[in-house]
N, C-alpha and C positions, 0 to 999 in steps of 0.2 A: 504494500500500500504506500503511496505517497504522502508527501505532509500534511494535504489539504484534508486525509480522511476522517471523519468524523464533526467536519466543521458544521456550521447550520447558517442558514440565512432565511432571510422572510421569502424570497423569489430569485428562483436558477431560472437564469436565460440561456435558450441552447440556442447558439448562431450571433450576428455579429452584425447582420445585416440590417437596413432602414425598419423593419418591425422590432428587431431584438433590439436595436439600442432606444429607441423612443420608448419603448415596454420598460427597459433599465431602468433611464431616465423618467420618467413619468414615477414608477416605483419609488426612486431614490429621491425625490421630491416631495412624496407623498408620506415621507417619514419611513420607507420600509429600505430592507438592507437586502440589496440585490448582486448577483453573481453572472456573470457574463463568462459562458466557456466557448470557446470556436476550437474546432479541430485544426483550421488550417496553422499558417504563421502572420497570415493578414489579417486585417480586421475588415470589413465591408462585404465580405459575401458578392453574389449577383449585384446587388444594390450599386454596388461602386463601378462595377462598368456597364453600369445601364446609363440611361438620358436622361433620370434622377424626374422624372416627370411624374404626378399625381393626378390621379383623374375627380378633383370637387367640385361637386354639385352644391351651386346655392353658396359660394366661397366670399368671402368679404371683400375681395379687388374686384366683383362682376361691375358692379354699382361704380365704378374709377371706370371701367372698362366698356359703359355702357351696355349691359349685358345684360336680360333679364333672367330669370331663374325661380325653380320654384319645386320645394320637396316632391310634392303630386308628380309631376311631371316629369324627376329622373328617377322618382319609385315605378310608372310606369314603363320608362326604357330600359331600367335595369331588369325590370320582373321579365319583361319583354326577350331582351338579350340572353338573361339566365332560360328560357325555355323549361320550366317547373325544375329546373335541377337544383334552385335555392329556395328556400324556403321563404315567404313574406315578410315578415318576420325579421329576417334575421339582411334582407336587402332593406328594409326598411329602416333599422340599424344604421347600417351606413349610410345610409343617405342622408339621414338626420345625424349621423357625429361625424361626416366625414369634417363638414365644412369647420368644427369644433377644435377637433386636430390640427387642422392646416393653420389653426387662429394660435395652438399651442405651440406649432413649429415656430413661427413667429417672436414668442415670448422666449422660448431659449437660446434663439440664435440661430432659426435657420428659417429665415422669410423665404415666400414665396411669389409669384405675379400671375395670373393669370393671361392667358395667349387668348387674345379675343378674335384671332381668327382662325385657331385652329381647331376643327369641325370636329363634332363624335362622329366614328368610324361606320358609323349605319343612320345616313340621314333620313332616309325614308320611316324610319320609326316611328311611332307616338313618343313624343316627350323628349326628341334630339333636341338638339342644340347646334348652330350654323358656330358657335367658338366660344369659350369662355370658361369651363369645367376643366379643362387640363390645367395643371397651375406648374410653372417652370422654377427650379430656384433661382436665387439671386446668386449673385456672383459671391463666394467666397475668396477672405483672404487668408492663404496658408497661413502667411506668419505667424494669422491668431493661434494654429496648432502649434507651430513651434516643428523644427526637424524632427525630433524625438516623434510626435506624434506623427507626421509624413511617414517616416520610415513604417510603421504600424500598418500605415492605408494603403488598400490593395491600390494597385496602381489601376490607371484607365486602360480602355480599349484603344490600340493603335488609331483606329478607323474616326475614333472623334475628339484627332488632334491635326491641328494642321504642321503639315509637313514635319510631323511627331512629337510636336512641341508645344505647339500655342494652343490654350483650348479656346473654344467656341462653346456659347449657349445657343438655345435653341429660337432665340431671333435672332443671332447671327447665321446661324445654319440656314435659317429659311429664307434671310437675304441675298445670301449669296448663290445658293441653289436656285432661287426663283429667277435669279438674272436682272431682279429687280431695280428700282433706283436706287445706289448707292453703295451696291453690292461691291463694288471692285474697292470704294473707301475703306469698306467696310475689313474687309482682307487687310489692307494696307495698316489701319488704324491696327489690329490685332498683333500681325507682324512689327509695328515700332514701339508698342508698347512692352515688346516680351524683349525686342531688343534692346530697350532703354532703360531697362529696372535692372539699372548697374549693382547696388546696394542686393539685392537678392539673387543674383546672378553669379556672385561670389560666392555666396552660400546653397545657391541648388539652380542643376539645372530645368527640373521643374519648372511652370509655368506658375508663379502666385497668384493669378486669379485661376481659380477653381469655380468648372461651372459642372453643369449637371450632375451624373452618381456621383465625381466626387466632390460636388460644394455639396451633395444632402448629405455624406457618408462621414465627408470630415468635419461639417457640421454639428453632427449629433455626436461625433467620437470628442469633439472638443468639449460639447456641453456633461458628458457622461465623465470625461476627465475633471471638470470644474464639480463634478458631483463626490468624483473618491469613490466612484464604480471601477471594483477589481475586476481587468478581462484576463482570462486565462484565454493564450493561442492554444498552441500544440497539445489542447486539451480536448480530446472527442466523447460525446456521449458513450455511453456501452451499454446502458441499461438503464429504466425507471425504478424506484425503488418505491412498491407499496405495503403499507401498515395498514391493520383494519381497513382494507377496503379504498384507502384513499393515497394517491400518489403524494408519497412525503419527500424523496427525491431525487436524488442521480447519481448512476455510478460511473464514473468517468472512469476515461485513459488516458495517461501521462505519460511519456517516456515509458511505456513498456508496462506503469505499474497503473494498477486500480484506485479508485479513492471512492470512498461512499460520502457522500455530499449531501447534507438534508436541508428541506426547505419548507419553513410553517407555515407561509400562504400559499404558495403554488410554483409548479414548473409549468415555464411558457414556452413551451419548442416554438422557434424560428429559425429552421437549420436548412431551410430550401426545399425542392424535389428530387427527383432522381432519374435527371439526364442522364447522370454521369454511371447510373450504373445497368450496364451492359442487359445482364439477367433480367431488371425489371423491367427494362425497356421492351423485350423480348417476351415477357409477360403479361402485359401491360397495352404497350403502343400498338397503330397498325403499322403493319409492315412494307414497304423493309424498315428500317429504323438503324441507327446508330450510334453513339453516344459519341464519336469523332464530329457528327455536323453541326451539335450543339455548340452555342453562342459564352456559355457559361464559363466560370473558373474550373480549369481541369484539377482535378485532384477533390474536388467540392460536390456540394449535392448529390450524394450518394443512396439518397432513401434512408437512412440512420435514424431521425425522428421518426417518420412513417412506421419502421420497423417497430422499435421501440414502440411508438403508442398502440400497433397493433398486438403486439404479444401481452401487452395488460387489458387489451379486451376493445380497443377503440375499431370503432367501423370506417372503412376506407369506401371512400366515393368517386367517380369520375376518373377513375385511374388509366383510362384509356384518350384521358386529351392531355394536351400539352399547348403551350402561349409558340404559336408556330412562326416559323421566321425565315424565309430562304436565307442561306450561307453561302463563302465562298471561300475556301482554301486557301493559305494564303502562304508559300514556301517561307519558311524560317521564322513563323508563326506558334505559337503556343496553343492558341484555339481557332477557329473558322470565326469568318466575319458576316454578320449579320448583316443584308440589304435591306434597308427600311425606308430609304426615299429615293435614291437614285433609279429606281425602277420607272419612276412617275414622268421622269423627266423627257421630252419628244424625241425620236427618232430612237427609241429601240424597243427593240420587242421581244415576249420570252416563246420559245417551241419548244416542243419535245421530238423526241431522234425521228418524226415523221416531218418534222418541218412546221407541223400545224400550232400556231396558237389554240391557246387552252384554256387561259384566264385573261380580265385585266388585269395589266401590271400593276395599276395603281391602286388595285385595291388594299387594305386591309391585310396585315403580314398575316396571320392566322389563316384565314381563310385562302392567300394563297396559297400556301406550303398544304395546306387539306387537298389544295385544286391539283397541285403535284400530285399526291398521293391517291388521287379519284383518277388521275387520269393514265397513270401507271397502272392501275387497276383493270384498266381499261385495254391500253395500247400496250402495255408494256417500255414503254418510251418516255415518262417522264422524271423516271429519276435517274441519273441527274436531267435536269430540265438545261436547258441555253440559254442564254439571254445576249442579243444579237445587235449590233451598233454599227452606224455606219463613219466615215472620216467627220464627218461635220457635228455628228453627237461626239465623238473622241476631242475634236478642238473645245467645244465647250462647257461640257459636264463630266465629274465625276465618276466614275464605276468601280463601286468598292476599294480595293488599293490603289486601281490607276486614277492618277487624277488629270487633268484636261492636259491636252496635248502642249497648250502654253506653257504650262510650267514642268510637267512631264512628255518629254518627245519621246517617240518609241526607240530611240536610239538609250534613253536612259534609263527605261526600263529597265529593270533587273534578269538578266539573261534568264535565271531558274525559273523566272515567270513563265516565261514561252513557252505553251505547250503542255504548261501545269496550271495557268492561274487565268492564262488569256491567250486567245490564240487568232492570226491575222491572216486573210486572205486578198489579194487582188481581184476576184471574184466571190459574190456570193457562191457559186460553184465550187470556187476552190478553197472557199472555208468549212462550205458543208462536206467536201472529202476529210477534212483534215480534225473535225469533230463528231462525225461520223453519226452524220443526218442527211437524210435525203434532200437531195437537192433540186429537184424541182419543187418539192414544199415549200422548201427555203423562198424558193424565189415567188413561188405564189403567194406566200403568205407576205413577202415585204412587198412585193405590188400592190396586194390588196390593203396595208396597210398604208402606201403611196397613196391610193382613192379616198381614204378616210380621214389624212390630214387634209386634201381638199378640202374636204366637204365639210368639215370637223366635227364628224358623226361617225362612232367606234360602230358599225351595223353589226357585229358582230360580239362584242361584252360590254360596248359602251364605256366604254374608257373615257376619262373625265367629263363624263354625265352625271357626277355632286359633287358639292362644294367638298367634300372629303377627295377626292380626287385630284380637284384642280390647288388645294394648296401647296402640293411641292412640283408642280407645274412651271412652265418659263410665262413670267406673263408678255415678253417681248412677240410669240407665235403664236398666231391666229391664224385659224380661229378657234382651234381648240387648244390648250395649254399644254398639253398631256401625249397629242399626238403632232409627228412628224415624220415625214419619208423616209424611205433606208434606202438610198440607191446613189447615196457617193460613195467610190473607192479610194481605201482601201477600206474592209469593213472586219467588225471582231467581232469576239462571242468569248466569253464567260460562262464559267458549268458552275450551275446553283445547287444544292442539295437541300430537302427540304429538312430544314435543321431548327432549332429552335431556341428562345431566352429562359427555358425552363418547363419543367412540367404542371400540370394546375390540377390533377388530382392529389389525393391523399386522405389526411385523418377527416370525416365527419365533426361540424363543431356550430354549436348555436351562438344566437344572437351574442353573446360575451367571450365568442371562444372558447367555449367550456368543448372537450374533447366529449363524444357520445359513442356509448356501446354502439351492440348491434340492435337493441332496443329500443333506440331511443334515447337511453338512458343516460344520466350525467359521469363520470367518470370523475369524484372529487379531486382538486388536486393539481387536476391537468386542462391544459390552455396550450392555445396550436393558433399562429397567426403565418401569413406567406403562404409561399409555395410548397409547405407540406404538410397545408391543409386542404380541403376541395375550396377553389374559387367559388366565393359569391356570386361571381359574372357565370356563373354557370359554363356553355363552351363557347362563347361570345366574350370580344372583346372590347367594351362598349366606347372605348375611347383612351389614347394615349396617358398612361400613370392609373391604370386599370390592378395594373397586379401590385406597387407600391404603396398605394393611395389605402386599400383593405387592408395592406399588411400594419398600416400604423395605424391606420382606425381601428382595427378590432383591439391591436395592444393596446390600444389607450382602453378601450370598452374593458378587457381582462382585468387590467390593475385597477380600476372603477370595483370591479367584483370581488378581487382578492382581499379589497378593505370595507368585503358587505354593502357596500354602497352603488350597487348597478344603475347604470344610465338609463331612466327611463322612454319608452317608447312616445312620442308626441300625439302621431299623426296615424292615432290608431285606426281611424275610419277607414284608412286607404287598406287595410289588410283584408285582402279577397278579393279585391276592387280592380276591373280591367279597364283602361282605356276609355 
């Protein structure tokens, strides 16, 4: 046993992530004495290289933002998205404390703003919203952590830094990708800033302003440091530990050794899902599936809560979806890189090994990476899918690691690319030899897209036919934003895999997070917030900071419970109530 064994605390947090340190924090606040253990050696989990985006309904910046909003009406969209896989109940919940949280992030140091133009991902709904519900964080400044704490934080995703360095928040991402006005400033301004913060430049080459996963991850890690919350890294769950009936609390691993760890109000797993682990994916996911195309920290989300709370008797739900994301490979890479907007952008298109489109690109990551996965089903041909660009999309947008021909020329490409990451024809013909798709498809399918930026009508998926579509659009190309011809040489293609930011079943858990048998029944003790418990959004993704946004509302709802004092329900008329 290790030294920790036999300690006690009021609340074990297992994971490290944006619910386990708010859950911390929030506890350690609240007068209770909390315990933070993460298996890895980082602190941030998924959270830190995500886009640190929250999806509030009804959030206090609408009203700044012009934006109207209203409980009814994202209890509807939510109930709606969820398709009865959540209970009323327990989406009602959040809808009414998400905006409560976001008001909490606030007060300890990690504000938010609301994006008044970025749409939920299903406008046709009852109760969408045209922009206003996602909330982006504010800019952090590292210094406030201090190097000591940097070193702690998982570091970011390659893919959203510029030129590996300078971060960008998500108004700057969307200026610069839309082509809009100011977009080239906008770069420039980024780049003189990281290279004129002389005073910090001696001390790290990190960027000090910190935006999205990590200004939310180093945000909550500075305020849980300001609290005198112990995190144990290289400390992994191994087991729950229950007395009469009730989860009292956790037997860790350390270095090799055990430690029994007890906790008088509750343990709140927040330890992820399980990408990362091969067997469950294979038990679980449809196929084929891989734990290489996921988007996530390798080494991390293993199913280790899931496991655990299912061998004291917790019911597992939804264990067959996952938050789906095409990826791309990326030689001398750690993990695969998530495409999440560069798809939207005009003049490319995705096929599968027949040449045929199959989806809009611009839809909704989930539901594409489904649309791979239906249409492999099908054809045989869509996994890996293509995604196909012509010289003129290469001068001026983005695609996953290459970026525009301006400041990436194919000459300076990284040779290990070619062939592995992106591959370039003088012909549509002679691309489709060399990624090994049919090539009359090829060609039928970019003609037929050539007819559609005319007219700027997708007759075929309807490709920027909603305002969720047309926002990471060029607004410079008309007349639809979304679409544009592929028929300059030379032209490229990219092999997607329908990979993902994680999985969204797991433990069963009510309105407070409380973990529930196969009965129904409460489980004393135990509390599950994230991705390894079933999503509230049911297998829909109602909108950008969908899976962040639950994970810190329910913590905050759990620590509410663990000190008897549950957050009451408001807007109880709307329970049973459709549309």
């Amino acid at each position: 046993m290790n030294d920790e064994n036999g300690t006690q605390f009021d609340v074990i947090v297992v994971g490290s992530g944006a619910g386990a340190l708010l859950g911390a924090i929030r506890a350690a606040e609240r007068g209770l004495k909390p315990l933070v253990i993460e298996k890895s050696d980082k602190v941030g989990g998924t959270s830190a290289v995500s886009g640190g985006g929250i999806w509030i309904p009804c959030n206090d910046d609408q009203a700044r933002a012009g934006v109207s909003d209203s409980v009814k009406d994202a209890f509807h969209y939510v109930k709606t998205c969820a398709r009865g896989m959540a209970s009323d109940d327990r989406v009602l919940a959040y809808v009414e404390t998400a905006s409560v949280m976001a008001r909490y992030l606030g007060v300890i140091g990690v504000p938010y703003r609301c994006m008044p133009l970025y749409a939920d991902y299903y406008p046709p709904l009852p109760g969408s919203r045209p922009g206003g519900r996602t909330m982006d964080p504010v800019d952090f400044n590292a210094a406030r952590l201090g190097l000591d704490g940097l070193a702690l934080l998982r570091p970011s995703n390659p893919g959203q830094l510029l030129f590996g360095r300078v971060n960008l928040n998500s108004f700057d991402a969307h200026t610069i990708l839309s082509q809009g006005p100011g977009s080239v400033t906008t770069v420039l301004k980024a780049l003189l800033r990281y290279a004129t913060d002389y005073p910090w430049r001696l001390k790290s080459r990190l960027d000090r302003r910190m935006t999205g996963g990590q200004a939310l991850v180093a945000g909550l890690l500075a305020a849980a440091r300001r609290q005198g919350i112990p995190i144990r890294t290289h400390c992994a769950l191994h087991s729950l530990v229950v007395e009469n009936g009730r989860v009292a609390g956790v037997v860790t691993r350390r270095d090799g050794r055990d430690a029994r760890v007890m906790a008088k109000r509750g343990v709140l797993l927040a330890a992820g899902g399980f990408e990362r682990n091969q067997p469950m994916r294979e038990r679980h996911l449809s196929k084929p599936t891989d734990q290489r195309w996921t988007a996530t920290p390798v080494g991390c989300n293993t199913g280790d809560a899931i496991r655990a709370g299912a061998d004291v008797g917790g019911a597992l739900h939804m264990m067959a979806l996952s938050w789906g994301v095409p990826t791309i490979e990326v030689p001398g890479e750690e993990k695969f890189r998530g495409v999440f907007v560069e798809r939207s952008m005009p003049g490319c298109m995705v096929v599968n090994s027949r040449g045929d489109r199959f989806v809009n690109e611009s839809c909704p990551y989930p539901e594409f990476q489904q649309a791979m996965l239906a249409d492999h089903a099908v054809t045989g041909g869509g996994v890996p899918a293509w995604i196909v660009f012509d010289s003129r999309f290469r001068a001026r947008y983005p695609m996953g690691p290459l970026l525009p021909k301006s400041v990436m020329p194919d000459g300076k490409v990284p040779g290990a690319w070619w062939g592995n990451a992106v591959w370039k024809g003088d012909t549509l013909e002679a691309l489709a030899a060399r990624i090994g798709v049919d090539a009359q498809g090829l060609r039928r399918s970019a003609e037929r897209m050539g007819g559609f930026a005319r007219t700027g009508k997708d007759e075929d998926f309807d490709r920027g036919g909603n305002v969720f579509d047309r926002y990471y659009g060029d607004v410079t190309v008309g007349p639809n934003p979304n679409l544009g011809p592929i028929d300059k040489a030379p032209f490229y293609a990219m092999r997607l895999w329908p990979g993902d930011i994680g999985t969204k079943g797991g433990l069963l858990t009510d309105r407070e997070a409380r973990v529930l048998d196969q009965d129904g029944r409460v489980i004393p003790g135990l509390y599950c917030v994230g991705n390894n418990s079933a999503s509230v959004m049911g297998p829909s993704y109602p909108g950008a900071g969908s899976t962040l946004g639950p994970a810190m509302t329910f913590a905050f709802r759990a620590v509410a419970d663990m000190l008897d004092e549950p957050i009451p329900l408001t807007n109880t008329d709307l329970l049973g109530s459709t549309p």
